[in-house]
Backbone as CSV, one residue per row, in Angstrom:
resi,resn,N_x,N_y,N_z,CA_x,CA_y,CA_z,C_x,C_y,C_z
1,UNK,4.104,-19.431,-10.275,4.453,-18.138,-9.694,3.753,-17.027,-10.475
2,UNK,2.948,-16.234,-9.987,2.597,-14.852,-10.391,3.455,-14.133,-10.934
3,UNK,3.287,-13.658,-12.338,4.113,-12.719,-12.781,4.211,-11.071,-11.922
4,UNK,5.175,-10.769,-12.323,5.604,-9.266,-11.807,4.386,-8.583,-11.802
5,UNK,3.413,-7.922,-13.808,3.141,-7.528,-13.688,1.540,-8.008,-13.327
6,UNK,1.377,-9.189,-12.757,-0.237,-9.761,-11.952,0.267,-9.312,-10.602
7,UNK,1.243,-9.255,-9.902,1.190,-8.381,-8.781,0.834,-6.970,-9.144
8,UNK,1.694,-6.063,-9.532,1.465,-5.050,-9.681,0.002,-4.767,-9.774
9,UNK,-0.749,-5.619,-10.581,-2.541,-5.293,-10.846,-2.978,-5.377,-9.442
10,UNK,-2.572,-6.609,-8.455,-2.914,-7.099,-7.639,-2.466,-5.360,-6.907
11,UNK,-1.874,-4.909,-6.433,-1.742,-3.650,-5.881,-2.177,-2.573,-6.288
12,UNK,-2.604,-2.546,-7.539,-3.901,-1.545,-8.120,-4.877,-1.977,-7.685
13,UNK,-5.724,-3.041,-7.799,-7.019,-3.392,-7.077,-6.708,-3.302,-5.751
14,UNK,-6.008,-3.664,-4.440,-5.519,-3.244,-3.526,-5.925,-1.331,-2.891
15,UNK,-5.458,-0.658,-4.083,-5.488,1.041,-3.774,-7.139,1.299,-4.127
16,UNK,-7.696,1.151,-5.559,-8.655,0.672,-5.571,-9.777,0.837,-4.395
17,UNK,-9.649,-0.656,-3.262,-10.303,-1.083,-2.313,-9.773,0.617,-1.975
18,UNK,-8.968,0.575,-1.402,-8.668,2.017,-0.026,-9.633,2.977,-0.933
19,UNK,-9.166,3.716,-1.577,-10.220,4.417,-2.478,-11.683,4.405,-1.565
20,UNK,-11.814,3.127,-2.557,-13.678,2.945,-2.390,-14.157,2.551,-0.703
21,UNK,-13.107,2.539,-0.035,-13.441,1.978,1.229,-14.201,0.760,1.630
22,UNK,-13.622,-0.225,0.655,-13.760,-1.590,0.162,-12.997,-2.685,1.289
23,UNK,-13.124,-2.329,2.204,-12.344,-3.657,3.187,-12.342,-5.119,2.074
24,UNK,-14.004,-5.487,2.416,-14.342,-6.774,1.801,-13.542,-7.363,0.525
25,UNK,-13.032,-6.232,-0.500,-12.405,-6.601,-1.406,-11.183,-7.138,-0.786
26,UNK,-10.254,-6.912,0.108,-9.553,-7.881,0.820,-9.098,-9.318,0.527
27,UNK,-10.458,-9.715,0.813,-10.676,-11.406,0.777,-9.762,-11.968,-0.559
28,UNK,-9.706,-10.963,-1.718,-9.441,-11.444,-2.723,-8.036,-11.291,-3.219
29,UNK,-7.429,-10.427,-2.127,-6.127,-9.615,-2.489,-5.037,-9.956,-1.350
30,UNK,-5.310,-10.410,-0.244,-4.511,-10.655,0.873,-4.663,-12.070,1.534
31,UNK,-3.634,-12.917,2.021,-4.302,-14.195,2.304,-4.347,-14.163,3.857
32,UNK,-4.759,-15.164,4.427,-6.223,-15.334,5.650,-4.723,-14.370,6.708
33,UNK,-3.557,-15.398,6.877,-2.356,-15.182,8.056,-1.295,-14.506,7.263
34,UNK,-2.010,-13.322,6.225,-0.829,-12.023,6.200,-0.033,-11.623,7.389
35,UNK,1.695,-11.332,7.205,1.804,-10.974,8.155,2.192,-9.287,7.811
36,UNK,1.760,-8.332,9.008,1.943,-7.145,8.794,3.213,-6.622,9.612
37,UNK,3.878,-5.681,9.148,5.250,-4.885,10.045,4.837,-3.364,9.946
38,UNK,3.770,-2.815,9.825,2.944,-1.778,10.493,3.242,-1.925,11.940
39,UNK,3.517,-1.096,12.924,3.103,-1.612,14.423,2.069,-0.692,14.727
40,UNK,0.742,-0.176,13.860,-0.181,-0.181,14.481,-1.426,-1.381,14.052
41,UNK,-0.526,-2.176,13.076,-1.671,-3.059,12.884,-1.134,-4.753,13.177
42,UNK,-2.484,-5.666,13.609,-1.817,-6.980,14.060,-1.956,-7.264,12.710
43,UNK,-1.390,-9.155,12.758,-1.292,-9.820,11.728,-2.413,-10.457,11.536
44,UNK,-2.227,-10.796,10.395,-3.921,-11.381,10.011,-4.538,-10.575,8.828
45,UNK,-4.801,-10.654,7.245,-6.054,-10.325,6.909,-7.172,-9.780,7.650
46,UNK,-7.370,-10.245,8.383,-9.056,-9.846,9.498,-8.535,-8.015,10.213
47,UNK,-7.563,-8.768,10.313,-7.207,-7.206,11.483,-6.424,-6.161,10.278
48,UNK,-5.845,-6.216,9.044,-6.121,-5.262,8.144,-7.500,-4.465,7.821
49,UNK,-8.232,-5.547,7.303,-9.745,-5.174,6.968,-10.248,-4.585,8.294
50,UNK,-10.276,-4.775,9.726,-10.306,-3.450,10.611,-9.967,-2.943,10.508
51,UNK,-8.777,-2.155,10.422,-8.133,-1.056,10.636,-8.520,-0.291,9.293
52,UNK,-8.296,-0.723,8.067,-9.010,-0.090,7.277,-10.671,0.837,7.200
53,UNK,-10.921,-0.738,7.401,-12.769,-0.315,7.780,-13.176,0.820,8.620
54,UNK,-12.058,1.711,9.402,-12.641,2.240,10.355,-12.435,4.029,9.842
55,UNK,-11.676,3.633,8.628,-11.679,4.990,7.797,-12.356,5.423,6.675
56,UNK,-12.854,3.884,6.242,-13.763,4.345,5.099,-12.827,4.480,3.815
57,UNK,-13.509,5.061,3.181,-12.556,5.501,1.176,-11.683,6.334,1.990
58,UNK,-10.435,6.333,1.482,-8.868,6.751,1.913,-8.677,7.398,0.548
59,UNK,-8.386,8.714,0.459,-7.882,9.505,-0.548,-6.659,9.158,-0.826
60,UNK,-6.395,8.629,-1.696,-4.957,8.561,-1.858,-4.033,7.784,-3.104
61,UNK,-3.313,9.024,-3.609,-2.737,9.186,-4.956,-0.811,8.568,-4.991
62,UNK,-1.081,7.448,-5.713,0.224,6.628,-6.260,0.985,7.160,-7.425
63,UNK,1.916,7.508,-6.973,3.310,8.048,-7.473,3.798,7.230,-8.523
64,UNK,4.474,6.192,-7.495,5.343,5.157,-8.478,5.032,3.569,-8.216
65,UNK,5.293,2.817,-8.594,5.227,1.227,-8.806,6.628,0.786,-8.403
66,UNK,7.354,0.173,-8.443,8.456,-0.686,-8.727,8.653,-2.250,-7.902
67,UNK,8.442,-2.342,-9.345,8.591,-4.347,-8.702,9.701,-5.211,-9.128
68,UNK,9.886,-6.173,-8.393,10.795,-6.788,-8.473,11.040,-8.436,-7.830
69,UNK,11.135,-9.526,-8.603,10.769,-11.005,-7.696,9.019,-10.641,-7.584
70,UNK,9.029,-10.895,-5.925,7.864,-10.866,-5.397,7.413,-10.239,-4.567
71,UNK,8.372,-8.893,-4.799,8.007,-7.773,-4.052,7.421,-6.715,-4.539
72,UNK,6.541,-5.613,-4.584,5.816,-4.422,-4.900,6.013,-3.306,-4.139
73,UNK,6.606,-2.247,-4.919,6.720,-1.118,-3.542,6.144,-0.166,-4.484
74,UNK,5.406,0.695,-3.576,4.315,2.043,-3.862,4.848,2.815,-3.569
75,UNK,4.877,4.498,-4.031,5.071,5.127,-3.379,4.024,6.046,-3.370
76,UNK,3.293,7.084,-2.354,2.188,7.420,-2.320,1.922,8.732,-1.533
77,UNK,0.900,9.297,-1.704,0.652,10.582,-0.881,-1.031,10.182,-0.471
78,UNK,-0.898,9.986,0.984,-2.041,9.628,1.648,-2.517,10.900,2.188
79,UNK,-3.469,11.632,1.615,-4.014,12.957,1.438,-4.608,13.050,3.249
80,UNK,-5.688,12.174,3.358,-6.256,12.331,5.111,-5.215,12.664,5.858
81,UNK,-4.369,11.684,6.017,-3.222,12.116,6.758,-1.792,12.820,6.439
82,UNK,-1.910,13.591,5.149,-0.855,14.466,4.661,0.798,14.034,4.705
83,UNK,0.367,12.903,4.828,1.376,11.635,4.160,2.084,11.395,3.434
84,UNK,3.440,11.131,3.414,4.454,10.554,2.291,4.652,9.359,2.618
85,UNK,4.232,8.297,1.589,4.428,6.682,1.891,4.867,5.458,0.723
86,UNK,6.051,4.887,1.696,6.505,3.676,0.807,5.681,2.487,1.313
87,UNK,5.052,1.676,0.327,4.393,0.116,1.137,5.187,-0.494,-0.057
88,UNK,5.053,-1.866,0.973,6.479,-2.824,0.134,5.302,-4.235,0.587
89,UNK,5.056,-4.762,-0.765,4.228,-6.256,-0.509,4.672,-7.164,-1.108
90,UNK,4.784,-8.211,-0.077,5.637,-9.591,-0.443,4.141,-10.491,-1.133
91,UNK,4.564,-10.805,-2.174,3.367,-12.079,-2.635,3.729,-13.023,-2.315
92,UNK,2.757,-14.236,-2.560,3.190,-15.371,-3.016,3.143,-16.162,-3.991
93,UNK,3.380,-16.950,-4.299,3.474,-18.162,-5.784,1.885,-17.846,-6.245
94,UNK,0.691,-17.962,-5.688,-0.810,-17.447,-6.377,-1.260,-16.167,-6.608
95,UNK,-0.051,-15.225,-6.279,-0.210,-13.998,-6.491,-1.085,-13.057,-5.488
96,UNK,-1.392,-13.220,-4.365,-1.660,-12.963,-2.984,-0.721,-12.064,-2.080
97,UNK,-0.953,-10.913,-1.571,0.279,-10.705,-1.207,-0.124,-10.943,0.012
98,UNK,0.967,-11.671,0.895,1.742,-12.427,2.468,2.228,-11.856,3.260
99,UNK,2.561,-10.577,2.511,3.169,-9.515,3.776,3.425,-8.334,3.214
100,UNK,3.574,-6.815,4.568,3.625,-5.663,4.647,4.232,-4.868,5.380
101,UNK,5.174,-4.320,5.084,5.714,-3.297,5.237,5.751,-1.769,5.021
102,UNK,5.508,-0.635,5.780,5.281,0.433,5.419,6.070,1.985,5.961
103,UNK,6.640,2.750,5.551,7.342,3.876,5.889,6.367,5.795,6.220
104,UNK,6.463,6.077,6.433,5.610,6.986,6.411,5.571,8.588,6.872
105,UNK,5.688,9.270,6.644,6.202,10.669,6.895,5.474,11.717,6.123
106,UNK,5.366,12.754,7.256,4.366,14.193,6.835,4.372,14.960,5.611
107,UNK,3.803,15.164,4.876,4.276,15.865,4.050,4.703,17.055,4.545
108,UNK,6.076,17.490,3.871,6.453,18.936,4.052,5.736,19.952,3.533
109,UNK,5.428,21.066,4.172,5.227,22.429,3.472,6.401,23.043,2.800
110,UNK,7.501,22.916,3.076,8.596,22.893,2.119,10.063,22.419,2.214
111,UNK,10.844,22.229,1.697,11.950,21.556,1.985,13.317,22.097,1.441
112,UNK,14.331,21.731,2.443,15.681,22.714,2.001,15.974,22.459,0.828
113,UNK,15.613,21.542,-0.336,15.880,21.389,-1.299,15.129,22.243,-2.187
114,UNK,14.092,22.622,-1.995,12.656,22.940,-3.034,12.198,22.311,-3.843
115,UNK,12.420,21.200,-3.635,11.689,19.869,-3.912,10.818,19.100,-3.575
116,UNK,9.676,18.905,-4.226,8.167,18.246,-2.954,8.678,17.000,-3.227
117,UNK,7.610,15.980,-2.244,7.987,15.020,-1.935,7.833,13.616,-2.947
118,UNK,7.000,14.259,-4.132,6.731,13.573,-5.008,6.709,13.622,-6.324
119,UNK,7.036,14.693,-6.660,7.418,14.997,-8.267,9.325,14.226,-8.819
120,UNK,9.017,13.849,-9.873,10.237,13.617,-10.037,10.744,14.399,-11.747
121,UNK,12.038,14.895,-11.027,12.802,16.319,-11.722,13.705,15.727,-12.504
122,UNK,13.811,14.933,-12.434,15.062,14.141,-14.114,14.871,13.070,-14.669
C-alpha cells in the first residue's frame, strides 16, 4: 500500500501536469479505467487527458492537502475559471489514483462573512 504521504506527492505531480498543460504526464499518475464523478467528464484515464488537453496549462493555486487512508482532498482556486475547488482522489495499493470526485463554486467578490474563500483566520 502507498503511503499517505506518496499520494499526496502523487497529487503534487498531478497539479504540476495542470500547470504545465501536461496531459501525457497522466499515464503515470492515473490508471487506464479511472473512474470519474465529474459529470462533465467520462470515465477512463483517456477521457481525463481530453478534457484536460483542451485547456492547456490551467492556472491554478492549492490551498490545502488533507489526507487520509487512501484518499487526498485539495482544496484550490482555479484562476481561468474563478473557481473555488475541493478534488477528493481515491488511490490504490500502487499508489495510482482510481478515482475522482470534485465540488466547485465561483469565487465570490465578497461574502456576508468578509471572509474569502481561501485564507484561513485561526
Amino acid at each position: 500500500m502507498a503511503s499517505i504521504e506518496a499520494n499526496k506527492e502523487t497529487v503534487a505531480r498531478l497539479f504540476e501536469a495542470f500547470r504545465a498543460g501536461d496531459a501525457a504526464a497522466f499515464d503515470d499518475l492515473i490508471v487506464e479505467d479511472y473512474k470519474q464523478h465529474n459529470p462533465l467528464v467520462a470515465d477512463g484515464r483517456q477521457a481525463v487527458k481530453d478534457f484536460f488537453a483542451q485547456f492547456g496549462a490551467v492556472d491554478v493555486e492549492v490551498h490545502r492537502v488533507i489526507a487520509e487512508g487512501d484518499f487526498v482532498a485539495v482544496h484550490s482556486h482555479y484562476k481561468p475559471l474563478q473557481s473555488a475547488g475541493v478534488d477528493i482522489f481515491r488511490f490504490n495499493d500502487e499508489g495510482k489514483i482510481v478515482e475522482h470526485w470534485d465540488v466547485l463554486q465561483q469565487v465570490a467578490t465578497s461574502t456576508a462573512s468578509g471572509n474569502d474563500m481561501f485564507s484561513q483566520l485561526t
